[in-house]
C-alpha positions as CSV (number, residue, x, y, z in Angstrom):
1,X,0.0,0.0,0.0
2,X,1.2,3.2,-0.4
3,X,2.2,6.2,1.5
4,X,0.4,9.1,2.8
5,X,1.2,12.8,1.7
6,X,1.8,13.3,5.8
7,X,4.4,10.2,5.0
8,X,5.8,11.9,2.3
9,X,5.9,15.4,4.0
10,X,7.8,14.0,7.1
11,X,10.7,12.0,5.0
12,X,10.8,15.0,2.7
13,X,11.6,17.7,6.0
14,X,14.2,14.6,7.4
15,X,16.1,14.5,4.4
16,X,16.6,18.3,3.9
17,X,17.1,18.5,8.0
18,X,20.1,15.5,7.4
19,X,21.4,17.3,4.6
20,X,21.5,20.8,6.0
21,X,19.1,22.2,3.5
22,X,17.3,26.0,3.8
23,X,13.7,25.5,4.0
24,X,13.3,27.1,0.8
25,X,15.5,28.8,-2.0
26,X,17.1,31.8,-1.2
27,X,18.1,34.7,-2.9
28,X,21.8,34.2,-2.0
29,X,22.0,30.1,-3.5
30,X,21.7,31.9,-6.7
31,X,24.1,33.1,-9.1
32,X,23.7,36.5,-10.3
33,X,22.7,37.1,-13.8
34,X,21.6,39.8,-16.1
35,X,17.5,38.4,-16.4
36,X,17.5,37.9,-12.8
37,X,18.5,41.5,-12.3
38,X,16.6,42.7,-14.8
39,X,13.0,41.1,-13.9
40,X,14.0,43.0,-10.0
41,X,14.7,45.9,-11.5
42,X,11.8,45.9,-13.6
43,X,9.5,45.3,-10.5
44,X,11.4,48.2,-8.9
45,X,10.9,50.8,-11.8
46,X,7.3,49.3,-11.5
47,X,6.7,50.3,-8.0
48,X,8.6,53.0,-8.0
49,X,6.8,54.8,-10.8
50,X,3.6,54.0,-9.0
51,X,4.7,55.3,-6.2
52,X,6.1,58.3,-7.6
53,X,2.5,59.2,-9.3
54,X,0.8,58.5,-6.9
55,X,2.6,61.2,-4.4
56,X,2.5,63.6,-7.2
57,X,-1.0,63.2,-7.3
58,X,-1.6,63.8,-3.9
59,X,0.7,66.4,-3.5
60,X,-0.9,68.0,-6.6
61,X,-5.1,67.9,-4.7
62,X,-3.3,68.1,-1.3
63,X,-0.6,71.0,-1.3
64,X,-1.3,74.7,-1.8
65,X,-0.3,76.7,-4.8
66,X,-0.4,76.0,-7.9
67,X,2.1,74.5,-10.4
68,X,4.4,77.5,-11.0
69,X,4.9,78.7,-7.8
70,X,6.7,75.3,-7.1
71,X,8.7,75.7,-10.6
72,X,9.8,78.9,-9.0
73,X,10.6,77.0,-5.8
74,X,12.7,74.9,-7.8
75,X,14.2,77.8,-9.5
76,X,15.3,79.7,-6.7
77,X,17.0,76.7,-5.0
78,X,20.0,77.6,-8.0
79,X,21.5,74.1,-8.3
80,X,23.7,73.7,-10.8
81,X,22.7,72.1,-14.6
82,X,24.8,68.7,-13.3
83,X,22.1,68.1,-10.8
84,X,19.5,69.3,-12.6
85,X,20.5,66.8,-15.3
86,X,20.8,64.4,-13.0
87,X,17.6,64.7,-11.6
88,X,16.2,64.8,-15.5
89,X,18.3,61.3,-16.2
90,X,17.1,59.7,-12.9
91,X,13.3,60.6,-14.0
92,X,13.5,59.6,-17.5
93,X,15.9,56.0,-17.0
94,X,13.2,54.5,-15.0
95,X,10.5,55.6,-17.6
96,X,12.3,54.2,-20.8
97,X,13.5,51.1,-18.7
98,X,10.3,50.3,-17.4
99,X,8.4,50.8,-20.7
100,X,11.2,48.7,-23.2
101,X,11.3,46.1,-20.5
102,X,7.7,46.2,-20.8
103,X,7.9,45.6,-24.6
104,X,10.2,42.6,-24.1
105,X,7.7,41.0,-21.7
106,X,5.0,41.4,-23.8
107,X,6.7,39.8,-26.5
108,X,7.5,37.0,-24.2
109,X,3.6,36.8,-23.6
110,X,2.7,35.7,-27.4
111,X,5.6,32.8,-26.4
112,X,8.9,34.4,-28.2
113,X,11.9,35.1,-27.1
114,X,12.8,32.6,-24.1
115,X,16.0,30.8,-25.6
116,X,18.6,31.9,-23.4
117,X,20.5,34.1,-26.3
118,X,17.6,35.4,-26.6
119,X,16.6,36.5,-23.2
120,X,20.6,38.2,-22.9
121,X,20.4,39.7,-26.4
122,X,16.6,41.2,-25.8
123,X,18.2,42.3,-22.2
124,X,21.0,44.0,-23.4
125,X,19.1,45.8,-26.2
126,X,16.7,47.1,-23.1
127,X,19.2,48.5,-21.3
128,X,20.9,50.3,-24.1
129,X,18.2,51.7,-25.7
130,X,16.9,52.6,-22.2
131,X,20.4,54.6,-21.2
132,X,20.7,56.1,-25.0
133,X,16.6,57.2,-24.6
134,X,17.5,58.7,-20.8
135,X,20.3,60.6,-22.4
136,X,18.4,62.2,-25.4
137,X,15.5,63.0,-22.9
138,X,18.3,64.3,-20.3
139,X,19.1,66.6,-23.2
């Protein structure tokens, strides 16, 4: 007669107890690698965006004033055009990335793309066109 799945359950835990096994995979069992950083990063621009909108948003109903007297804010802060291009880049990277990463997954989602040449190529086009696209906006 067979075994019961409580059986089963209880020589599966023994064995990974005997063998010193995590309870689960772990970030740090893994080896690094460019889709691995690039499906985090994508959740990141994801949530961060949202994020991002969403206080604007609610600054925008919440805060008084209008529009330009926080331009003029800004304005009269006089940082220099380094930071103020590097405030343009770190707006506009997460945009392009976010959206060209998005592209890629939606042409994974009609079943292309997921040879593993293909997933480093289609990576590496991403993150170039997203850093040429942040540069050209920057400007």
């Amino acid at each position: 007669m067979g075994t019961t799945a409580k059986e089963e359950m209880n020589k599966f835990w023994a064995k990974n107890s005997k063998l010193n096994r995590p309870m689960s995979p772990h970030i740090t069992i893994y080896k690094w690698s460019i889709p691995m950083m690039m499906s985090i990063t994508h959740r990141g621009t994801g949530v961060g965006l949202s994020g991002a909108i969403s206080a604007f948003a609610m600054a925008a109903l919440i805060l008084p004033g209008n529009y330009t007297h926080y331009l003029d804010l800004i304005h009269s802060l006089s940082v220099g055009p380094f930071l103020i291009g590097l405030a343009k880049f770190g707006i506009a990277f997460p945009v392009s990335y976010h959206t060209y990463n998005g592209i890629r997954h939606l042409y994974w989602d009609v079943g292309k793309g997921f040879k593993i040449p293909e997933v480093y190529s289609t990576g590496y086009t991403v993150i170039g066109l997203s850093v040429i696209t942040s540069i050209a906006l920057t400007l």
